[in-house]
C-alpha positions in Angstrom: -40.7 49.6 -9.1 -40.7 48.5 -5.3 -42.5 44.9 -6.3 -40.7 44.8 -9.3 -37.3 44.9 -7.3 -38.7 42.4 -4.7 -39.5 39.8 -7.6 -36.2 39.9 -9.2 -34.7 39.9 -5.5 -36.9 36.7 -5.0 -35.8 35.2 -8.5 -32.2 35.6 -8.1 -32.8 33.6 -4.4 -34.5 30.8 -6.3 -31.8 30.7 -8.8 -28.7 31.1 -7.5 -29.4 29.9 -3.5 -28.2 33.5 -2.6 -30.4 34.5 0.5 -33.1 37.2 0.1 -31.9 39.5 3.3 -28.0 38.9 1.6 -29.5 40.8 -1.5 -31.3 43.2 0.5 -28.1 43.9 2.0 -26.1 44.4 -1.2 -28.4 46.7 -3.0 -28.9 48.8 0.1 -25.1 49.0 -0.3 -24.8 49.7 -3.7 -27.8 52.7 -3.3 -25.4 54.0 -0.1 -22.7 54.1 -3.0 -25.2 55.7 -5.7 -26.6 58.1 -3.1 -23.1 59.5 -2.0 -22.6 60.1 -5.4 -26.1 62.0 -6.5 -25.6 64.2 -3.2 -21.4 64.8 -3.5 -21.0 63.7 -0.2 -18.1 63.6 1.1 -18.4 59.9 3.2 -21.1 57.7 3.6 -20.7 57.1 7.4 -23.9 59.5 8.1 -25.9 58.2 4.7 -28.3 55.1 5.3 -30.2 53.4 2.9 -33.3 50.8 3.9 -35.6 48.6 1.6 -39.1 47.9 3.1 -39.4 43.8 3.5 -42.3 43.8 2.6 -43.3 46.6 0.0 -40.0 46.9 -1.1 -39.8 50.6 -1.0 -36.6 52.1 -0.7 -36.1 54.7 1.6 -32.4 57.2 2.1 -31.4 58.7 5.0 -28.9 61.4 5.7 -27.8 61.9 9.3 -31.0 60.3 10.8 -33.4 62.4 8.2 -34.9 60.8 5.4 -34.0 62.2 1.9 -37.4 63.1 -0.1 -35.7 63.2 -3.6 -32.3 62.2 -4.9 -31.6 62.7 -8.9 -29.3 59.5 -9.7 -27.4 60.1 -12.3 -26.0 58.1 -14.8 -22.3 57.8 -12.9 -24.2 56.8 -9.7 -26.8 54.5 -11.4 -23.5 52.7 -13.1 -22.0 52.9 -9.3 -24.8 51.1 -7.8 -24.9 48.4 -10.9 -21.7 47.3 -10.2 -21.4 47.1 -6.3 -24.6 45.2 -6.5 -22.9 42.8 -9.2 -19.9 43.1 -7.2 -21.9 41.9 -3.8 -24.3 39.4 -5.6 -20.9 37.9 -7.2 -19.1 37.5 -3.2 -22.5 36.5 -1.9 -22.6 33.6 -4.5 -19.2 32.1 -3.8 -19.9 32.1 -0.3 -23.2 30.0 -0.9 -20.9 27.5 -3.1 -18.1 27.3 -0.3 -20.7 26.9 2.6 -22.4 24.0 0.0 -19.5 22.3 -1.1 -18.0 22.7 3.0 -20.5 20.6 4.0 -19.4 17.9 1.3 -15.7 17.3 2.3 -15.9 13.7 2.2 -18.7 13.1 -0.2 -18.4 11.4 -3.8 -19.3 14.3 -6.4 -20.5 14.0 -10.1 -19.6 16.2 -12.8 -18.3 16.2 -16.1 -14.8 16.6 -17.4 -14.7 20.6 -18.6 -11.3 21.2 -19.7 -7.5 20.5 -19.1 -4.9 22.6 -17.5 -1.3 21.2 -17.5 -2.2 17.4 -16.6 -4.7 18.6 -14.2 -8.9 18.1 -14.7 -10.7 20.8 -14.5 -14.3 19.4 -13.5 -18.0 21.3 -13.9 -20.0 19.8 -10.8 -23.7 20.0 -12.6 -23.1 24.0 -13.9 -22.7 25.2 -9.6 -19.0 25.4 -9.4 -15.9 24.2 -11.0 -13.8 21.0 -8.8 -10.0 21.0 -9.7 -8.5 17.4 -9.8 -4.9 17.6 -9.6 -2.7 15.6 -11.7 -1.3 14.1 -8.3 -5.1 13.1 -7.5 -5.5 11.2 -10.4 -5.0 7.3 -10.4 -2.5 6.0 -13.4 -5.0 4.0 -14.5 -7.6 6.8 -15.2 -7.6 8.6 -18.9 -10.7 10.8 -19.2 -11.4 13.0 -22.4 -13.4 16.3 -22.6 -17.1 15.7 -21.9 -17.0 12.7 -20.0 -18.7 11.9 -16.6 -16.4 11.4 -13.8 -17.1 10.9 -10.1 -14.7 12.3 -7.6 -13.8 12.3 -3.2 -14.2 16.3 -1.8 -10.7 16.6 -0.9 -11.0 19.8 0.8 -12.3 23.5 0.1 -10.1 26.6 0.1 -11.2 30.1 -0.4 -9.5 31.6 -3.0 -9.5 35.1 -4.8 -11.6 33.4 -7.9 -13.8 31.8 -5.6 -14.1 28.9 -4.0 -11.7 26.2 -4.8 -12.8 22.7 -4.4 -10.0 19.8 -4.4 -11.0 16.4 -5.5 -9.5 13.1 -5.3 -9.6 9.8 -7.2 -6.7 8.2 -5.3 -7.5 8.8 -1.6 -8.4 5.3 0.4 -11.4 7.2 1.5 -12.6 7.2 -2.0 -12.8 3.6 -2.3 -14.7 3.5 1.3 -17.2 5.8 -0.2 -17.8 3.7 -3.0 -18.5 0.8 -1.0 -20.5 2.6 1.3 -22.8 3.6 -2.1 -22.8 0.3 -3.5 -23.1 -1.6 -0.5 -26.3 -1.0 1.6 -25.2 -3.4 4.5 -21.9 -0.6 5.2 -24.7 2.2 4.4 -26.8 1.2 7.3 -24.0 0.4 9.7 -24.4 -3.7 9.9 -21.3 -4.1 8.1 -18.5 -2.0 9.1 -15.0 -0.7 7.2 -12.2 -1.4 9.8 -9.7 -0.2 7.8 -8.7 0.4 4.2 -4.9 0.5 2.8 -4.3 1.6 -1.1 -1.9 2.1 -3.7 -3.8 3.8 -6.5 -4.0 2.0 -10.1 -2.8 -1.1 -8.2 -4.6 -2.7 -5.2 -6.6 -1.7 -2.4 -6.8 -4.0 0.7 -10.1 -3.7 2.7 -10.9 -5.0 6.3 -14.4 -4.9 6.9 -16.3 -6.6 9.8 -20.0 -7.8 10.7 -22.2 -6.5 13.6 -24.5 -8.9 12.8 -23.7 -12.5 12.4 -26.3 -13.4 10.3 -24.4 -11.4 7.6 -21.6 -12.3 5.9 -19.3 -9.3 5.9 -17.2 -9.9 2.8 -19.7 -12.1 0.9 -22.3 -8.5 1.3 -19.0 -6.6 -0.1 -19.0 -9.0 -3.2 -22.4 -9.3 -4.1 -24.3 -12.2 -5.8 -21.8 -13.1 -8.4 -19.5 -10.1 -7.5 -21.9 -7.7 -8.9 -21.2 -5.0 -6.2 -17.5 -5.6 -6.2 -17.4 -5.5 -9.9 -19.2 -1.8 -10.2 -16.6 -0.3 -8.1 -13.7 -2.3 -9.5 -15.0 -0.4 -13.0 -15.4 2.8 -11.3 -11.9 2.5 -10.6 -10.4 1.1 -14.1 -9.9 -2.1 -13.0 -7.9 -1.4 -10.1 -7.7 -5.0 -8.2 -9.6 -4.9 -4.8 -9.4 -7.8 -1.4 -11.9 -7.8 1.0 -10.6 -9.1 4.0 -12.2 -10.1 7.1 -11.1 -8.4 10.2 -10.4 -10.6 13.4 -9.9 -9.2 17.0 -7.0 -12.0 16.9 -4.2 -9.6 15.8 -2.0 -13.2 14.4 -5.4 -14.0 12.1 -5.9 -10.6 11.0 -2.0 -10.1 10.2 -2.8 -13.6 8.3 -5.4 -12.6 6.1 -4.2 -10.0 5.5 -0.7 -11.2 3.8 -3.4 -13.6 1.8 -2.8 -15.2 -0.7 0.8 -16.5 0.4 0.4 -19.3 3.4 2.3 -17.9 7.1 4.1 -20.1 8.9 4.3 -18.3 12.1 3.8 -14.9 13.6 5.5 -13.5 16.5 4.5 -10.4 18.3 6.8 -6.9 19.9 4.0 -5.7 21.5 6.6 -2.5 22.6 7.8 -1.8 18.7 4.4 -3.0 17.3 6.2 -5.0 15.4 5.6 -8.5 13.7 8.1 -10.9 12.6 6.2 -13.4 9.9 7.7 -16.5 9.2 7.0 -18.1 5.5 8.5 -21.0 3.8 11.0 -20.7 0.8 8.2 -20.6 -1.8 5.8 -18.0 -0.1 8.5 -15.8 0.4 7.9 -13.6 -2.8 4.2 -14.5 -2.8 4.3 -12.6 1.2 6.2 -10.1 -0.2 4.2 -9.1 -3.3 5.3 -7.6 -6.5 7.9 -4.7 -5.3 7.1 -5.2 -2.0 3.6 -3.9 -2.8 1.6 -7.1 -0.9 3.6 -6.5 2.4 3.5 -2.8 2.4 -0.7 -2.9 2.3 -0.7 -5.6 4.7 1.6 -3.2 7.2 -0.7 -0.4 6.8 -3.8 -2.3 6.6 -3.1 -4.0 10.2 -0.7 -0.5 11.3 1.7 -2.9 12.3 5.1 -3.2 10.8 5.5 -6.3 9.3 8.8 -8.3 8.8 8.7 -11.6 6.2 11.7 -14.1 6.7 12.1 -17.4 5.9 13.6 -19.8 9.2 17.2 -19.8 7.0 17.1 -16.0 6.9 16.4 -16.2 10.7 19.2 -18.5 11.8 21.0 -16.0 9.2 20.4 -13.3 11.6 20.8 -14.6 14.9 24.4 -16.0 13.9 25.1 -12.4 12.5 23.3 -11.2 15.8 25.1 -14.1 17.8 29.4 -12.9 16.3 28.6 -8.8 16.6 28.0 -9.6 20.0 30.7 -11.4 21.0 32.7 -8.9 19.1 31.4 -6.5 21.7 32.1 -8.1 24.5 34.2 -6.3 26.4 36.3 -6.4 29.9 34.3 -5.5 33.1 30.8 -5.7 30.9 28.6 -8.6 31.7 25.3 -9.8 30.4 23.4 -7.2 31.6 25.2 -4.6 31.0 25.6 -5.7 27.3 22.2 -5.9 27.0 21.7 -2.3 28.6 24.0 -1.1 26.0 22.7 -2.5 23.1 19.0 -1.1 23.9 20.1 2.2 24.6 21.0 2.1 20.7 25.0 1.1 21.0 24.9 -1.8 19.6 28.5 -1.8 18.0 32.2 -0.7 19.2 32.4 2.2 16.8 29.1 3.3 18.7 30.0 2.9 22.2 33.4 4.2 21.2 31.9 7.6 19.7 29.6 8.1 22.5 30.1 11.1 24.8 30.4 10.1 29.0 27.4 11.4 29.3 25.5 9.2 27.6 26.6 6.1 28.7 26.3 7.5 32.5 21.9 8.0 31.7 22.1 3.7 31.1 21.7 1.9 34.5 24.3 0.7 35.7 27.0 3.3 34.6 28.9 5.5 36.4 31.2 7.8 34.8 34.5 5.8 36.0 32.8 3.3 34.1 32.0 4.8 31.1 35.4 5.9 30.5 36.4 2.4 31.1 34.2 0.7 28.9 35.1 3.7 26.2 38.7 3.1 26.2 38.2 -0.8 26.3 36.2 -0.4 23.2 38.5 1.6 21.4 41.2 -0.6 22.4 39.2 -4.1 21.0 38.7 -1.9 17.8 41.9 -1.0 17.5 43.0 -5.1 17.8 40.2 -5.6 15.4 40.9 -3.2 13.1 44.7 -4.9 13.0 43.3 -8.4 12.8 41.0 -7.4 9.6 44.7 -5.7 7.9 46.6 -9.3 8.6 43.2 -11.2 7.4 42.9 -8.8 4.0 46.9 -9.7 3.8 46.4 -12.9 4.3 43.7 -12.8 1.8 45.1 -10.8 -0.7 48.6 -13.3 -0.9 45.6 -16.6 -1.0 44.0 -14.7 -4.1 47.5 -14.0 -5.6 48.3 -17.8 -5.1 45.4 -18.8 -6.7 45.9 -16.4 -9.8 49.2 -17.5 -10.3 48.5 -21.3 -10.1 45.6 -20.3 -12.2 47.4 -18.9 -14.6 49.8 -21.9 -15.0 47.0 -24.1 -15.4 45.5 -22.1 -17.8 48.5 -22.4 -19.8 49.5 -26.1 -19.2 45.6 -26.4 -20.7 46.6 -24.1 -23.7 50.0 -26.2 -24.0 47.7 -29.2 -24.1 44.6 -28.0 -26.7 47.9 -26.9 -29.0 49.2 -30.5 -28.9 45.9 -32.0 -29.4 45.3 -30.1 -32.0 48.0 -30.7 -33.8 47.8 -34.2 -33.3 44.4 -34.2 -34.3 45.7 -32.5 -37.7 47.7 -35.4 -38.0 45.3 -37.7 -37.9 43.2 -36.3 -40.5 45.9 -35.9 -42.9 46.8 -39.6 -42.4 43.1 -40.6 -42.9 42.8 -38.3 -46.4 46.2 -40.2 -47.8 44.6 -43.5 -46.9 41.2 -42.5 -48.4 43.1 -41.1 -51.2 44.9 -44.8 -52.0 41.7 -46.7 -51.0 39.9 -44.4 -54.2 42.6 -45.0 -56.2 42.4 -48.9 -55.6 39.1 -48.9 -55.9 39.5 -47.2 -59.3 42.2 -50.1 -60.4 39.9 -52.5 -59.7 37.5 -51.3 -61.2 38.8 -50.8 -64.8 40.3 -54.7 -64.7 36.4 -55.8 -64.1 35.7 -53.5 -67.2 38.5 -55.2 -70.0 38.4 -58.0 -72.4 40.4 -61.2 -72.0 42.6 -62.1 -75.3 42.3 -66.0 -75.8 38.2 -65.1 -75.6 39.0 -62.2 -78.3 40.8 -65.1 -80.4 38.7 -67.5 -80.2 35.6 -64.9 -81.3 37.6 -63.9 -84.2 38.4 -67.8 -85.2 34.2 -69.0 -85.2 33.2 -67.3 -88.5 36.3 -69.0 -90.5 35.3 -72.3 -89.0 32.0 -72.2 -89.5 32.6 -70.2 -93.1 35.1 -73.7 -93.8 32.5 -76.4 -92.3 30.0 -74.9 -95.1 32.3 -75.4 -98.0 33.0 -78.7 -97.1 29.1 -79.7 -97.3 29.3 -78.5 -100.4 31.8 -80.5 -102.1 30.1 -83.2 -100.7 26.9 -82.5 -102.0 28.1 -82.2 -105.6 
């Protein structure tokens, strides 16, 4: 029985990757459990149970003596079987949580096992289950039951079932792990991912760099004839990808990144880390992309918040820029102190009118005197404004009424007009059907005189045949 134990002991390690002294533990538990039960003990604090290493013999102790016989019965036989299923079962998900642990951030194979409200549940090769969340799925992907699918370790969370290990299909890091498979230059470190942007089911942007210059960064991404490219572009059902060349020159990078729509210029805020990118009217909506979607993967691609204008959206701006300044110009506030205002956020008189004292005295150059000053000024100019914009919507409300009225009377001086040509026009074409009426009707006349016989033609026809009848008899008498 002792070698028998250690063999199944030793066959459950090789099966299930449970650890042999993790076993040992759990039956030695379970026979504390059967033991307390074949003795009626009370507690198991003072009962200790030991199985020999080596010959497997198990051995009971009961406050520091060694019990020589124990009759298990059936109840504690059952109540060792299940604490030893019990323990065997915890050990096991700890083995699958330490395994799968140590592969957050590693591509995973399995097969699709079932479906569970939208989200995958999938078998990773029969040693646990992964759950890919409906959230974690890209829109382009539509698996059926059965089918192989590779996923990105998410994370792994303990749970009361066991182990629960998120995967992800839409992650960026699950396109960097596929070019790290696919691509041995990335694997070995000569060519290096920068930094990856991605909308899943759309387009993923990739920066990548060379160590070595002898390698072409993105023509090792590619592959001869896009072979590598075109395995993970299938991986991901067609999902489009760019490989972009990363640059140390921050204007290039931002370039190539914007790719394919040509940049006109590219000024830097090194304190916002901003960039304003200047295109020409036609590569506006190229820059821009399809919902945004080309600039938004360009922003996060270079982490630099990108803003496309044309040069007329520009000189847009700084005359916009240019009037609510001068609308804020106020008495006793210079240059400088315009320009302290409007970085400390007030940038209109509403603003610097609804600001407490205190606030305005933390800007240099402001005392509280001069707070309240510039405070009341601004309200004041509001105030003027505010009565300017009522005269100016009067103004423009009699202009519009003006020009409705006189609209109105053209519109029916034109209505006057289409009446009198039409009727004149009805004229016309009642004179023209008379006229073609008598030139039928003449016609017609003429006709049937062309058509009828003429009577000094009709006589003379009907006088031939007495001639010629009277010519014959006169032969006649001759002839006799």
């Amino acid at each position: 029985m002792s070698s028998e134990l250690l063999a199944i002991l030793d066959h459950i390690e090789r099966e299930r990757g449970i650890k042999r002294e993790i076993l040992i533990q759990a039956v030695e538990s379970a026979m504390v459990s059967a033991v307390k039960k074949a003795i009626s003990a009370k507690t198991a604090e003072n009962i200790r149970v030991e199985i020999g290493k080596e010959d497997g013999k198990i051995r009971a102790y009961l406050d520091e003596k060694e019990i020589k016989s124990v009759d298990f019965g059936r109840i504690a036989a059952q109540t060792a079987k299940q604490v030893i299923i019990q323990k065997i079962r915890e050990a096991e998900k700890d083995v699958i949580f330490q395994e799968f642990s140590a592969k957050v951030g590693v591509i995973v194979s399995g097969t699709v096992y079932r479906f569970e409200r939208g989200n995958i549940i999938v078998d990773l090769l029969g040693r646990a289950e992964g759950l890919l969340l409906k959230r974690e799925q890209s829109p382009r992907d539509d698996f059926r039951q059965g089918q192989r699918v590779r996923a990105y370790v998410a994370d792994v969370r303990r749970d009361t079932k066991g182990p629960q290990i998120i995967l992800s299909r839409t992650s960026p890091l699950f396109v960097k792990k596929l070019f790290e498979l696919e691509v041995p230059e990335i694997f070995e470190g000569i060519v290096e991912i920068r930094s990856i942007s991605r909308e899943a089911g759309e387009r993923t942007k990739i920066g990548v760099r060379s160590k070595d210059e002898k390698v072409d960064c993105v023509g090792a991404c590619v592959g001869i004839r896009g072979s590598r490219v075109k395995d993970i572009v299938s991986e991901l059902q067609g999902e489009k990808i760019d490989i972009i060349r990363w640059s140390d020159d921050l204007r290039e990078y931002i370039t190539a990144a914007l790719s394919p729509a040509k940049i006109t210029e590219i000024r830097l805020d090194q304190a916002r880390h901003r960039a304003l990118v200047i295109v020409a009217e036609d590569q506006l909506s190229l820059a821009i992309g399809k919902h945004g979607q080309n600039v938004r993967l360009a922003s996060k691609l270079t982490t630099w918040d990108l803003d496309i204008r044309t040069r007329t959206e520009i000189v847009k701006v700084k005359e916009e820029a240019k009037k609510a300044r001068a609308e804020m110009s106020l008495e006793g506030v210079g240059e400088k102190l315009l320009d302290a205002l409007i970085e400390a956020g007030l940038d209109s008189l509403e603003k610097i009118e609804n600001a407490s004292i205190e606030k305005m005295t933390t800007i240099k150059g402001f005392g509280q005197k001069k707070a309240e000053k510039i405070v009341a000024a601004a309200k004041k100019k509001r105030a003027e404004l505010e009565a300017q914009a009522v005269i100016d919507a009067a103004a423009r409300k009699k202009r519009e009424e003006i020009e409705a009225a006189q609209a109105e009377k053209d519109a029916a001086a034109r209505k006057k007009r289409e009446e009198i040509e039409a009727a004149q026009a009805e004229k016309d074409a009642q004179v023209l059907a008379k006229q073609a009426e008598l030139d039928a009707q003449a016609a017609k006349d003429a006709a049937a005189e062309e058509g009828a016989p003429n009577e000094d033609d009709a006589a003379s026809a009907e006088a031939a045949p007495a001639q010629e009848k009277k010519e014959e008899s006169e032969e006649t008498d001759e002839s006799s």
